[in-house]
C-alpha positions as a printed Julia matrix, in Angstrom:
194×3 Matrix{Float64}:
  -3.18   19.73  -22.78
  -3.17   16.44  -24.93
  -4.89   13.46  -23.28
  -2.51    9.8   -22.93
  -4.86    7.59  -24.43
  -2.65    4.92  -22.83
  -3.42    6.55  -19.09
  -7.46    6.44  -19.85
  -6.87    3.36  -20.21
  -4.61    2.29  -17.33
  -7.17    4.05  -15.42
 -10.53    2.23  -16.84
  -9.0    -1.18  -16.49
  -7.16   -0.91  -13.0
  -7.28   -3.05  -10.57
  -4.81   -5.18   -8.26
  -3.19   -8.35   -8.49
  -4.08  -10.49   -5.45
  -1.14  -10.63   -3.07
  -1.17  -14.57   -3.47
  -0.41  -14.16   -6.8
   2.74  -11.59   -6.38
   5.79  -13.45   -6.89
   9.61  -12.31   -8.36
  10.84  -10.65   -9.61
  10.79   -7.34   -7.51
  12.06   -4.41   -9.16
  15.67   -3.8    -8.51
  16.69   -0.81   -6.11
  16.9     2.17   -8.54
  13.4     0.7   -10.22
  12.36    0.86   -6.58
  13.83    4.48   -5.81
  12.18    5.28   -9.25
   9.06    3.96   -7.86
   9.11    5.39   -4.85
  10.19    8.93   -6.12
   6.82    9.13   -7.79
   4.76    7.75   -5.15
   5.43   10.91   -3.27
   4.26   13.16   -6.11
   1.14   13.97   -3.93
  -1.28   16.37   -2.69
   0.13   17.69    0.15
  -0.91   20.8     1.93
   1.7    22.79    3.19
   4.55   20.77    1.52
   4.78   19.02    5.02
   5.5    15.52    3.4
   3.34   13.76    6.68
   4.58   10.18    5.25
   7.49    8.32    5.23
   8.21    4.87    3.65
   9.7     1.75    5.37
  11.42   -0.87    2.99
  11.0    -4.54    3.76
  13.45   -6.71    1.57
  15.35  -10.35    1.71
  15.87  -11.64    5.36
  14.46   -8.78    7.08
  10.61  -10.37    5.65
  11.75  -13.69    7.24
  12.42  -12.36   10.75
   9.14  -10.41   10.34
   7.1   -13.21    9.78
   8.51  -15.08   13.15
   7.7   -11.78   14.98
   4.29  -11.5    14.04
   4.17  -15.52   14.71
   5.27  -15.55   18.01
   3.01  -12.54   18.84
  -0.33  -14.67   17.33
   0.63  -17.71   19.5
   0.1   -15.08   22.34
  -3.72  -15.64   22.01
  -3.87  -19.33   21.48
  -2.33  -22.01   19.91
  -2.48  -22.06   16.15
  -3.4   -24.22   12.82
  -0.61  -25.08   10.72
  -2.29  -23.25    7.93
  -2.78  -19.89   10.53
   1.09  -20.63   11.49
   2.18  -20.32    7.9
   0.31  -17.57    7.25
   1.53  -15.42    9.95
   5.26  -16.51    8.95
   4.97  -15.94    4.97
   2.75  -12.47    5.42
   5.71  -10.63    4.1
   7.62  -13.19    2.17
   3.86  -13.01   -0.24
   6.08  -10.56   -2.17
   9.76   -9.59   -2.9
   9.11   -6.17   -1.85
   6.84   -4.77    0.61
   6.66   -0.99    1.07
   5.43    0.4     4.33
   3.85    3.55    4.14
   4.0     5.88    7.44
   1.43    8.27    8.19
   3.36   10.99   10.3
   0.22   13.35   10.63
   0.02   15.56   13.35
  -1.42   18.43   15.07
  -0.87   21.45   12.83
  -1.73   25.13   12.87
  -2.53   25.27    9.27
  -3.07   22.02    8.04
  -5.5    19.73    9.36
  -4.32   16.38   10.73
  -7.29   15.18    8.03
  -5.69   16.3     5.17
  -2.06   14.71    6.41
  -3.67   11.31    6.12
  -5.42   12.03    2.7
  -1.97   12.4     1.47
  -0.64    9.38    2.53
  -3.74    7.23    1.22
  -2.68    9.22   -1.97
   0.73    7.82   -1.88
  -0.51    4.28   -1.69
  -2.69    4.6    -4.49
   0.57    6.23   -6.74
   2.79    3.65   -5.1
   0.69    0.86   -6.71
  -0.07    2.64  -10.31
   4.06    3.85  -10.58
   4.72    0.2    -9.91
   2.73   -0.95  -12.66
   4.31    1.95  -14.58
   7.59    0.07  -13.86
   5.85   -3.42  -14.84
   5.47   -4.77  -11.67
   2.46   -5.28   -9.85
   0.84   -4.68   -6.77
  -1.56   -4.83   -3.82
  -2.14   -2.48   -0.44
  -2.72   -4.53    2.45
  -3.13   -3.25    5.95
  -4.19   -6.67    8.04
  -4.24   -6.85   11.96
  -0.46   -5.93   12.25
  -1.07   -2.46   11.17
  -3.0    -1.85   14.23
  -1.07   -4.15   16.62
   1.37   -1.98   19.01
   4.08   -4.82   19.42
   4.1    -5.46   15.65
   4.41   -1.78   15.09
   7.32   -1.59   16.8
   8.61   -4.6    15.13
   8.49   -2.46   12.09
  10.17    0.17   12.96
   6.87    2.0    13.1
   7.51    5.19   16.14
   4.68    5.99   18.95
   1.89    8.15   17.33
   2.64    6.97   13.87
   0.25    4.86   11.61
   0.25    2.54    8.89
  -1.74    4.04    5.74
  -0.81    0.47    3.82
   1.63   -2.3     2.91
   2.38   -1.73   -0.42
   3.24   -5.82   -2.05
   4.9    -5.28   -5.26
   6.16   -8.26   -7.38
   5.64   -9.6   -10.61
   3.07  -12.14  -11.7
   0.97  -13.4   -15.06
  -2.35  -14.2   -13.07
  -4.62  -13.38  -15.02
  -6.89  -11.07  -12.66
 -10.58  -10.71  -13.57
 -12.04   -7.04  -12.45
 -14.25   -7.21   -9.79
 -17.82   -5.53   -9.45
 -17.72   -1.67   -9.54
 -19.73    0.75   -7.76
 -22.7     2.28   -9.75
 -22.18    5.52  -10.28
 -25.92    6.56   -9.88
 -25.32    4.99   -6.2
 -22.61    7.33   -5.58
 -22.52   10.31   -7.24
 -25.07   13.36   -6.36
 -25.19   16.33   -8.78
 -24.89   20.3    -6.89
 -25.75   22.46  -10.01
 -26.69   22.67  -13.31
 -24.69   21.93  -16.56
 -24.03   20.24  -19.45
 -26.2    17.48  -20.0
């Protein structure tokens, strides 16, 4: 196996792009397909594919954001800035990808590992966008837990959201942020090299 020095070091410097600093161009729809295509290329146990994307594009962000307005205004009147917020949530982007946990009750596979899979396709979602030269960010927020919202998108009863996937373009400069220690988090089971 020969090691992509260029894939080290993807993988030393990643990090996301804030979603406030996502703008156009989205990629076009065979980028996306292309994107999308190896998202999927996942663990998954038992080839059961327990995730299933939702596409949010042009108009269809717009009537989002009025749906998750209207349902904030349910618990109280709200700032301008809060009102603007809840109306531009998708619109932060030019493509949001929703990706659908459909994990459930197996006799091989535990529900557990259904959900690992889909975390693992948000994670590949973001690095094949960057792949593509776009970037991105995964964003849950309150409507991914929100019943009326997740009906809004299309999301069916016993579903869940694993992410929001914001992919756009952008030349903000993003500094990295503090990383764990690994002396914090890693714990060694057995001898070897040292």
């Amino acid at each position: 196996m020969q090691t992509d020095i260029k894939l080290v070091d993807y993988l030393r410097n990643r990090h996301s792009t804030p979603v406030a600093q996502i703008g156009e161009p989205g990629p076009s729809t065979s980028e996306l397909e292309s994107i999308l295509a190896f998202a999927s290329r996942v663990p998954d146990h038992g080839k059961l594919a327990p995730w299933r994307f939702i596409v949010y594009r042009g108009d269809e962000r717009v009537r989002l954001g009025e749906v998750f307005l209207s349902l904030q205004k349910q618990s109280g009147e709200l700032e301008e800035a809060a009102r603007d917020a809840e109306r531009n949530r998708f619109l932060r982007a030019p493509v949001v990808v929703g990706v659908v946990s459909t994990a459930a009750p197996h006799a091989k596979i535990p529900e557990w590992e259904q959900v690992l899979s889909a975390g693992a396709v948000c994670l590949n979602m973001l690095m094949a966008a960057n792949a593509h030269g776009y970037v991105a960010n995964w964003r849950t927020e309150w409507i991914a837990y929100d019943d009326h919202a997740l009906a809004a998108l299309g999301v069916k009863q016993g579903e869940r959201v694993a992410g929001f996937i914001h992919i756009g373009s952008s030349d903000f400069p993003v500094p990295d942020r503090p990383r764990p220690d690994l002396d914090s988090i890693v714990t060694y089971a057995g001898e070897g090299e040292s």
